[in-house]
N, C-alpha and C positions, 0 to 999 in steps of 0.2 A: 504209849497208849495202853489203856489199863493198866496192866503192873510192869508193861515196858518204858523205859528213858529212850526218847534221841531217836524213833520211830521214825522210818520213810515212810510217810501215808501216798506217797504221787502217784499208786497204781490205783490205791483204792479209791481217791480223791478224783483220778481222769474216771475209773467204774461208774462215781456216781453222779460227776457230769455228763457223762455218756448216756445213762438212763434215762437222764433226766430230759434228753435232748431225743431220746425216743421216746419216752411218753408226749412228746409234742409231735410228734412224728418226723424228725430230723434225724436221719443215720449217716455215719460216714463206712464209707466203701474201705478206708484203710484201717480203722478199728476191729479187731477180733473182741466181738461180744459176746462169746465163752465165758471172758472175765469177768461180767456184769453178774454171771450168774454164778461163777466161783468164787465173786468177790462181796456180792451183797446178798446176804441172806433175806428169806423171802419175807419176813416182819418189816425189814428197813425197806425193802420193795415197796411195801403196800403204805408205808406211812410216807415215803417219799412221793409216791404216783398222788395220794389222796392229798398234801399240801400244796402240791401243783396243780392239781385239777380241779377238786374240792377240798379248801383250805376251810370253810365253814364246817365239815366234818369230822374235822382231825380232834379226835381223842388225845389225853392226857396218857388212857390205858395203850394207844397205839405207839405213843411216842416210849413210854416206859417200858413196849415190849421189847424193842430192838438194842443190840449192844449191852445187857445187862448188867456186863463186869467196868464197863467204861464211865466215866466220870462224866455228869452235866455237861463241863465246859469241851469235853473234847467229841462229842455229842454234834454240840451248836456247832464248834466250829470245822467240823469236816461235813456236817449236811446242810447247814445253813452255807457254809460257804462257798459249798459248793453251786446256791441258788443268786450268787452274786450276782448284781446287773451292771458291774463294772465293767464285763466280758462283752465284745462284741458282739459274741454269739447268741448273748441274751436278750437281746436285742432281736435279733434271729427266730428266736423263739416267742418271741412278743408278736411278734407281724404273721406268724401260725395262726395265733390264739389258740383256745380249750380246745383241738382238737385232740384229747390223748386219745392214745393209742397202748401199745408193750400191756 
């Protein structure tokens, strides 16, 4: 990641499914969400809350703010991926609906 090889992302990656599942209003009791906020800086915050909640207002300037030194593809694939609906949980978060929240 950036100008690191062979990177564990799985803390930063559970950070920003975790967020992601509180902007729906879904928390879990055993997650420490300290990490959400040691681990995503508040630019990646607001362009994740706004593609989840208002996807019609997501900026090009929003997505370019966040991660600056990080490459396109590693971008998509740690916040997109983290918006998989593969996950059962996502599913989870579908039967919410828009109610954000965080």
């Amino acid at each position: 990641m950036a100008m690191h090889c062979d990177v564990d992302t799985s803390m930063l990656r559970r950070a920003i499914w975790n967020y992601i599942h509180c902007v729906f209003g879904i928390r879990y009791d055993d997650y420490d969400y300290g990490e959400v906020n040691q681990l995503l800086e508040r630019s990646l915050k607001i362009y994740i809350k706004t593609v989840a909640c208002y996807p019609e207002k997501t900026t090009k300037r929003m997505y370019v703010c966040f991660w600056r030194h990080f490459r396109h593809s590693e971008k998509v694939r740690l916040v997109f991926g983290s918006f998989s609906d593969q996950t059962p949980s996502f599913k989870q978060t579908e039967c919410v609906g828009r109610n954000c929240r965080c």
